[in-house]
C-alpha positions as CSV (number, residue, x, y, z in Angstrom):
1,X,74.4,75.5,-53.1
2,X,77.0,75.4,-50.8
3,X,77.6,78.1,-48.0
4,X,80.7,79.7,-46.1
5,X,80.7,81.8,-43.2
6,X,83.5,83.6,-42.0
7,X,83.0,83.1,-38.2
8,X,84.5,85.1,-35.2
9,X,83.8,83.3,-31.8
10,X,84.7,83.7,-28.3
11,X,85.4,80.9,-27.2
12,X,89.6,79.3,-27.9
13,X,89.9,77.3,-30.5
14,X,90.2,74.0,-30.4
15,X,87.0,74.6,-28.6
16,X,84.7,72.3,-26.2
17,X,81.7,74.3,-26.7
18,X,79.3,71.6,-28.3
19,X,77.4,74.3,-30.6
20,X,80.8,75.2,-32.3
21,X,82.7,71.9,-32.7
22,X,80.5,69.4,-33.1
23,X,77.1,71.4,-35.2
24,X,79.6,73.7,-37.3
25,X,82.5,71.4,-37.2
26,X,80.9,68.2,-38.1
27,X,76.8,68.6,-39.0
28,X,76.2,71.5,-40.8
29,X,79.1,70.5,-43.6
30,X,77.0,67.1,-44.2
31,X,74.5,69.9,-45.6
32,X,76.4,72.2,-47.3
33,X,77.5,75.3,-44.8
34,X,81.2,75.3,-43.9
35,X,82.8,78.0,-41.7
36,X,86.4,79.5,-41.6
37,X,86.8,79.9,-37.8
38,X,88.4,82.8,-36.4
39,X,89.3,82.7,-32.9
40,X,92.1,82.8,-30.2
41,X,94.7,79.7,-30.2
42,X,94.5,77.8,-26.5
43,X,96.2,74.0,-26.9
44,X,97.5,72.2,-30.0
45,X,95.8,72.4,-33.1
46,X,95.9,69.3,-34.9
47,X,95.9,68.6,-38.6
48,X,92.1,67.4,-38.7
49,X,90.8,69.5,-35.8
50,X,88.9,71.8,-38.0
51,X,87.6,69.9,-40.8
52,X,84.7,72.1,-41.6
53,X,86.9,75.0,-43.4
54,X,89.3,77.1,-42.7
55,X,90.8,78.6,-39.4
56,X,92.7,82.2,-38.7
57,X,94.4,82.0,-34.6
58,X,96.4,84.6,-33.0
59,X,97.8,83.0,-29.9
60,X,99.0,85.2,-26.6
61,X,100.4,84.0,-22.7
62,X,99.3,87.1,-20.2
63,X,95.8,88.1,-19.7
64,X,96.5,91.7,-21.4
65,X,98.2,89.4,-24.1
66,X,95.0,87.6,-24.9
67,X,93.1,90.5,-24.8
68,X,95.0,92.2,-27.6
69,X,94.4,89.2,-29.6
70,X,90.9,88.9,-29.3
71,X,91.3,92.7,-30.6
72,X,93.3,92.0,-33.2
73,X,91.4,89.0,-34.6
74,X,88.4,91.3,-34.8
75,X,90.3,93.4,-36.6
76,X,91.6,90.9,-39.0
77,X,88.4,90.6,-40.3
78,X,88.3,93.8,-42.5
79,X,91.3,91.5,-44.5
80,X,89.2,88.4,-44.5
81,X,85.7,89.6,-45.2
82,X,86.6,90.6,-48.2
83,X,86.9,86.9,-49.9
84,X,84.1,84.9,-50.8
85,X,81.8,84.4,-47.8
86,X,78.3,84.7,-47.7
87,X,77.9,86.2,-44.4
88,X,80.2,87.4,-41.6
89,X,79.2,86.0,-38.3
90,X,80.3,87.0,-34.4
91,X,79.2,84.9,-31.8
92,X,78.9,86.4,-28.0
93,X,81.9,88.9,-28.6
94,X,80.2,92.4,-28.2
95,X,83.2,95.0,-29.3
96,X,84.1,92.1,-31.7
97,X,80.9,92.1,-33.0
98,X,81.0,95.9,-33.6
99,X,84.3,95.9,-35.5
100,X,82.6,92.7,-37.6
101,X,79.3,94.6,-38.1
102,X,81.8,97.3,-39.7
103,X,84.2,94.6,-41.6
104,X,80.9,93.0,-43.3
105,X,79.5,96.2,-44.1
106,X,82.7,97.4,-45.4
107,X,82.4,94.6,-48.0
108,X,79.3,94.3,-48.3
109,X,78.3,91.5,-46.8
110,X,75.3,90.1,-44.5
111,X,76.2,90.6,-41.1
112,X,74.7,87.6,-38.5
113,X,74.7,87.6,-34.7
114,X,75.2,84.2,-32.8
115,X,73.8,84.5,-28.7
116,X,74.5,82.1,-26.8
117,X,74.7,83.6,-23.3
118,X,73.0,86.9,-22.4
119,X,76.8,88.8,-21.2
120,X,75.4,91.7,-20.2
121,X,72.8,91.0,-18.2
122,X,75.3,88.4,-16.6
123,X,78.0,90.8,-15.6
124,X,75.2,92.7,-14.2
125,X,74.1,90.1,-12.3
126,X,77.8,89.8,-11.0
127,X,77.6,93.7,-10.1
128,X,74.8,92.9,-7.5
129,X,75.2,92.8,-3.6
130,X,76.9,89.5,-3.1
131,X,75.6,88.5,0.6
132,X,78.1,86.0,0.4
133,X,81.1,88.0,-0.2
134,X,82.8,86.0,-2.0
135,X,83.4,89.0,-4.5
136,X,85.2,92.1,-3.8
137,X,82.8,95.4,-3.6
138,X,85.3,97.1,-6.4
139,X,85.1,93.8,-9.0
140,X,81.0,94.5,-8.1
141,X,81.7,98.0,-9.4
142,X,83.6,96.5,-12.0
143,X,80.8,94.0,-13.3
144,X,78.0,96.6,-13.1
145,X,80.3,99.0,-15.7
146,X,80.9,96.3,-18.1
147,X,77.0,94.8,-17.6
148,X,75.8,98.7,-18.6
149,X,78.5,99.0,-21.6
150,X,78.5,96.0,-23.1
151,X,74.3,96.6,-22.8
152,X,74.3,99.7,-24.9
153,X,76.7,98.2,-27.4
154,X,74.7,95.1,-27.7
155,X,71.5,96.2,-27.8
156,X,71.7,99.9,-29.0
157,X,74.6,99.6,-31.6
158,X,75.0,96.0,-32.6
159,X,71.8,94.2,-33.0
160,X,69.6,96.6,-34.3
161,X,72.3,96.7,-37.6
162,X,72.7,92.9,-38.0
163,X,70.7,91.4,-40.8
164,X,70.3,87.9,-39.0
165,X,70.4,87.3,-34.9
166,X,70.4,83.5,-33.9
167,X,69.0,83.4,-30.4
168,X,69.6,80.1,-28.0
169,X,65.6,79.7,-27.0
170,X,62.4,81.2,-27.7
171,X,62.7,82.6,-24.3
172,X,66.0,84.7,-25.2
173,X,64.6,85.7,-28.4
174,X,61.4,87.1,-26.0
175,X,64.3,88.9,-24.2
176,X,65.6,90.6,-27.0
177,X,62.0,91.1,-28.4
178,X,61.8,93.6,-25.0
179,X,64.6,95.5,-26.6
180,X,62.5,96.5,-29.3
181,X,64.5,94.5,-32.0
182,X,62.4,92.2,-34.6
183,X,61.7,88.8,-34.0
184,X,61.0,88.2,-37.4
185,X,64.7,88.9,-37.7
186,X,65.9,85.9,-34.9
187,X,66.3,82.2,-35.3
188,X,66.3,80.3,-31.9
189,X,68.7,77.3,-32.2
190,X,68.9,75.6,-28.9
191,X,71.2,72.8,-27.7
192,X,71.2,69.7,-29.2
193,X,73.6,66.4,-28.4
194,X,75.0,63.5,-30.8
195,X,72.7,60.7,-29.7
196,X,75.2,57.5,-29.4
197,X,73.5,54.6,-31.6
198,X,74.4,52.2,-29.2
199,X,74.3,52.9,-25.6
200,X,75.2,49.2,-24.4
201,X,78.3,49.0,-26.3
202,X,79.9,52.2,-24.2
203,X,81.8,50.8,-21.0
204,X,80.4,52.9,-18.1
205,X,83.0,54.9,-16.2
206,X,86.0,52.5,-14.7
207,X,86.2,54.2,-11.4
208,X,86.0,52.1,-8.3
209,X,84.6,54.7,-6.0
210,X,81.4,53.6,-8.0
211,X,81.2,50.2,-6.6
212,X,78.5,49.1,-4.6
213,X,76.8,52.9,-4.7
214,X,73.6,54.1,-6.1
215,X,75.0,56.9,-8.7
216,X,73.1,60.0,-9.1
217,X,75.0,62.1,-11.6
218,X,75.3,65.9,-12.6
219,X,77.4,67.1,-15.5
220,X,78.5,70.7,-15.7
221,X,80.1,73.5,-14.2
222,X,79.2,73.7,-9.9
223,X,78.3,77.9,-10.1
224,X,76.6,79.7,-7.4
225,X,74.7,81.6,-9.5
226,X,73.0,78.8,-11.1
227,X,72.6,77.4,-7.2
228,X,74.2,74.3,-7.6
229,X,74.1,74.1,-4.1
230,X,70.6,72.6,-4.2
231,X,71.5,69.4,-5.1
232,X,74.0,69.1,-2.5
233,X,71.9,70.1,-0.3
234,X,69.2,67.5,-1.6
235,X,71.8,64.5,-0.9
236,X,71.2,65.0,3.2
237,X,67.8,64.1,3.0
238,X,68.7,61.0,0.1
239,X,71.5,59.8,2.5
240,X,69.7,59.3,5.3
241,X,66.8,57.1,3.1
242,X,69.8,55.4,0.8
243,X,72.9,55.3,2.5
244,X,75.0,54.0,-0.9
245,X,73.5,57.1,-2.6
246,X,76.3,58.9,-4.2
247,X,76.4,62.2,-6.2
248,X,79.1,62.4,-9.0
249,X,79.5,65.6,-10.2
250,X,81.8,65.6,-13.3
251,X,82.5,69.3,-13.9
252,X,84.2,71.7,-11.8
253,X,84.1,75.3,-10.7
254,X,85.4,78.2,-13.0
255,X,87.1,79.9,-9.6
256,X,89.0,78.6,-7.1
257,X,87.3,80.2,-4.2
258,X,83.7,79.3,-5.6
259,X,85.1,75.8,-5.7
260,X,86.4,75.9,-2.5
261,X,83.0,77.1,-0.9
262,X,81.7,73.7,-2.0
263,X,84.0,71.8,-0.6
264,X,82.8,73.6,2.7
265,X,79.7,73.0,1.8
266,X,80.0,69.2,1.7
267,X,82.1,68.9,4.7
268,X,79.6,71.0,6.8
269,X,76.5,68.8,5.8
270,X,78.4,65.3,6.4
271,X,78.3,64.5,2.9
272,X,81.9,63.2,2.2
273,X,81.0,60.0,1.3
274,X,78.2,60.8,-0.5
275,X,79.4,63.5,-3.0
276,X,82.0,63.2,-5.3
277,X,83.8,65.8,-7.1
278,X,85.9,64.3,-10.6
279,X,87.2,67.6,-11.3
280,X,86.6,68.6,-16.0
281,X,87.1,66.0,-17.9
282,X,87.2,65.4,-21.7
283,X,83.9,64.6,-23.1
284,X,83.6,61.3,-24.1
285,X,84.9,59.7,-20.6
286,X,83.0,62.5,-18.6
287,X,79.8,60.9,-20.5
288,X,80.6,57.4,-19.9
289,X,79.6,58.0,-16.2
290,X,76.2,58.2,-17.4
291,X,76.4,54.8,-18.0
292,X,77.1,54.1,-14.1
293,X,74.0,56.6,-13.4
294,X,70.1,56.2,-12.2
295,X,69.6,59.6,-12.5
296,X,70.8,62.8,-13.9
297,X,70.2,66.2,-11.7
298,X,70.0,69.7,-13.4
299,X,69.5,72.4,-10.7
300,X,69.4,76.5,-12.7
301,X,68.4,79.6,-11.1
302,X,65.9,81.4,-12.9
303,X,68.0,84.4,-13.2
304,X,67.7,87.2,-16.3
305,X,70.9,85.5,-17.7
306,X,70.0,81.9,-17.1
307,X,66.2,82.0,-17.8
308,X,66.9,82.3,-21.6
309,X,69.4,79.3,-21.3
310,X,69.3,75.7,-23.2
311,X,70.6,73.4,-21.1
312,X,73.1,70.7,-22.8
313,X,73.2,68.2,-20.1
314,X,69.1,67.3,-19.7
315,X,69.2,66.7,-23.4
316,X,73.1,64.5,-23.0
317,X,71.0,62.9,-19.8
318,X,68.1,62.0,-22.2
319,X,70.3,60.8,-24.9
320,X,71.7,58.4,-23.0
321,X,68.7,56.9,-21.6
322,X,69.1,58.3,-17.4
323,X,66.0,60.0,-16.3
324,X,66.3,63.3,-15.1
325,X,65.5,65.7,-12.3
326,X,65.0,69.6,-12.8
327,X,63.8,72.8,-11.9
328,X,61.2,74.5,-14.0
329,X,64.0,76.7,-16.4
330,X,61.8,77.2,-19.6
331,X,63.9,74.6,-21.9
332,X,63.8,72.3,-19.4
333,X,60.5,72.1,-18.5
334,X,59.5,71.9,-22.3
335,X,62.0,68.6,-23.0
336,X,60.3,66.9,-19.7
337,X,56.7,67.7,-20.9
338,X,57.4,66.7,-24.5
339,X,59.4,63.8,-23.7
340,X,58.2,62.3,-20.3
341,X,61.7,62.1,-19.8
342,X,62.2,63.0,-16.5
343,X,60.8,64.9,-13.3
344,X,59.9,68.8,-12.6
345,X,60.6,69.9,-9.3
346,X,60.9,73.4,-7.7
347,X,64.7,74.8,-7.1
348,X,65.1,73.7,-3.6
349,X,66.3,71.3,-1.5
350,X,63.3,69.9,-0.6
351,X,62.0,69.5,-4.4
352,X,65.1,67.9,-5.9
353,X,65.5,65.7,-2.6
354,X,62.0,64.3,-3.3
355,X,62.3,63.9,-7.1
356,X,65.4,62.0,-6.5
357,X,63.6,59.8,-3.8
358,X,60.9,59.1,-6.3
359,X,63.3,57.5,-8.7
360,X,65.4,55.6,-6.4
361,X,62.1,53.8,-5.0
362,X,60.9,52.9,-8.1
363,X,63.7,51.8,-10.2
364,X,61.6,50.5,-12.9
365,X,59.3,53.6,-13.3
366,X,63.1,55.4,-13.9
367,X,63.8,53.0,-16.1
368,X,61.0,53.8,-18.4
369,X,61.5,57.1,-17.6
370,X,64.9,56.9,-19.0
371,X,63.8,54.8,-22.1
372,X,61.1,57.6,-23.1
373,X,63.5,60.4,-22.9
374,X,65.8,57.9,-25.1
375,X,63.2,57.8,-27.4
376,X,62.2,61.2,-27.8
377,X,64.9,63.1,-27.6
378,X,66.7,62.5,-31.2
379,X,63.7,64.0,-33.0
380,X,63.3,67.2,-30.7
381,X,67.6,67.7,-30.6
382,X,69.8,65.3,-32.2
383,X,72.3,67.3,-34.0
384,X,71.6,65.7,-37.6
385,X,68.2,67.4,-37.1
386,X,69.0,71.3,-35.6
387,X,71.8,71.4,-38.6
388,X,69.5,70.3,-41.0
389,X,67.0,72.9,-39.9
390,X,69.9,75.6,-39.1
391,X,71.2,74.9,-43.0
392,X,68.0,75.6,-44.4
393,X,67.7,78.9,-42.5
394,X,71.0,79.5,-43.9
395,X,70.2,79.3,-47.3
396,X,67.1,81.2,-47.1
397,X,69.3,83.9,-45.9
398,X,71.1,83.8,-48.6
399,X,68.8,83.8,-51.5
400,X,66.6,86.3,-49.2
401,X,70.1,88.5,-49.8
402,X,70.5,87.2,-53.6
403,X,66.9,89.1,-54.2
């Protein structure tokens, strides 16, 4: 039996989000569930970019433009529910979630919930004292507002109507279980990567600032809140051991002044030659610098937002055979205990200097590190295996709503 959602998300479309293109767009068809995407246009859409069903765009230019299309595509699914899906499902939008909740009961249809990303207890977060200052006492205000709002829609008004809440961990679906709502009624579905079948025939990363160095890599946007700054940090104490240490850190900062703040960073701990910054980059050449890497670093605060997280790059690091270094976040803590994968250190300088000390002394106990994460990995989170899992949920739903 095959199943369609119709399937409002938050992020653009094409997207980059791994747990949209690559599970819905390419996995979970291999088992039967196809989604019609609904979403705002950013970028070209080309003829096979969506190949897992239909898609349903409104572009816009100006922020207030882009905000009336993410209304209106909400709205545009009272006209599409009514075809032949078996559930409507929202994914992180909140007032989009409450229009869909209306839209799938409208035509009688299952209504599902995707969570990805705790919002509202992230904009709180934003709405707290920021000793750095980097944000503006009235944008604080601003945060708290839409952190208490976007709470009482969420939790009051949304989720305690939807028939089905997919949750990204067992920790988030302990969050929401404080709420009061179900957890017989949440699925967790954590990140998952396509495990390449064979790692030596991928060139590593042709860029010369490589050559010669001893490449620690970190994938992933540089955030404050997360405290990225640990692992920069970290690299005083590895320089002065391993002076061809270098830290590549293939992602970027979402705001210019946050990015900006780590460029000071660097300069004020001597690290110029020791940390380098490649700015986004598409996914397939941002991954071939794991091929140049001893070691992958994944530094997260243990905040309300980020404690429920699944990180994608310890599982990409694992994949690909680098051992990694991290802080004791829930998923990443389980993947290193299950897979013996990597190291657990505690979120400070200190603790990430000395796990990445560890590995560069013993190159051969990384590289067995690396080759048991390898090993382990595509059975806990290989994307063939989550969609397989996620299809059969699916279609328990669905008879559960055929009865």
């Amino acid at each position: 039996m095959n199943i369609r959602l119709l399937y409002l998300t938050r992020e653009p479309f094409p997207t980059f989000r791994v747990d949209v293109a690559t599970l819905f767009g390419r996995y979970l068809p291999k088992f039967g569930v196809y989604s019609d995407v609904v979403a705002l246009q950013e970028g070209e859409v080309g003829e096979h970019a969506w190949e897992a069903g239909g898609v349903f765009t409104r572009t816009a230019r100006s922020r207030w433009g882009r905000i009336w299309a993410r209304l209106m595509l909400a709205l545009d699914l009272f006209r599409l529910a009514r075809a032949d899906y078996a559930a409507v499902q929202v994914r992180d939008r909140i007032v989009g979630a409450l229009i869909g909740l209306w839209a799938a009961r409208l035509w009688r249809k299952p209504f599902y919930y995707w969570m990805s990303f705790p919002f509202p207890e992230y904009w709180s977060e934003r709405g707290s004292p920021d000793p750095s200052r980097l944000v503006g006492a009235g944008r604080r205000l601003l945060f708290r507002l839409r952190g208490r709002l976007s709470a009482w829609l969420l939790y009051r008004r949304v989720l305690p109507a939807a028939d089905h809440i997919f949750v990204q961990s067992d920790a988030m679906r302990t969050l929401l279980a404080s709420h009061g709502l179900p957890a017989a009624r949440m699925t967790p579905v954590p990140m998952g990567a396509t495990i390449p079948d064979r790692i030596e025939d991928i060139p590593p990363a042709d860029d010369p600032r490589l050559a010669g160095r001893r490449v620690i890599v970190y994938l992933g946007a540089l955030e404050r809140a997360r405290r990225s700054e640990v692992m920069l940090e970290a690299m005083a104490a590895v320089r002065d051991e391993f002076p061809t240490a270098l830290l590549v850190c293939v992602g970027d900062a979402e705001e210019e002044i946050e990015r900006l703040w780590f460029d000071g960073l660097v300069g004020q701990l001597g690290l110029q030659d020791h940390v380098l910054f490649t700015g986004w980059l598409p996914g397939e050449k941002a991954r071939r610098y794991l091929r140049n890497a001893e070691i992958g670093l994944s530094p997260c605060a243990r905040t309300p937002s980020l404690e429920v997280a699944s990180p994608t790059k310890v599982i990409e690091y694992m994949a690909w055979g680098v051992p990694v270094v991290a802080n004791d976040l829930p998923d990443q803590a389980y993947l290193i205990g299950e897979t013996g994968g990597g190291i657990c250190v505690p979120l400070t300088p200190e603790g990430f200097a000395a796990g990445i000390l560890q590995l560069l002394r013993d190159p051969a106990a990384a590289r067995r590190m690396g080759e048991a994460g390898r090993r382990a990995i595509p059975a806990l989170r290989s994307y063939e295996v989550i969609a397989r899992n996620l299809a059969g949920k699916y279609r328990q739903l669905a008879a559960g709503e055929a009865r």
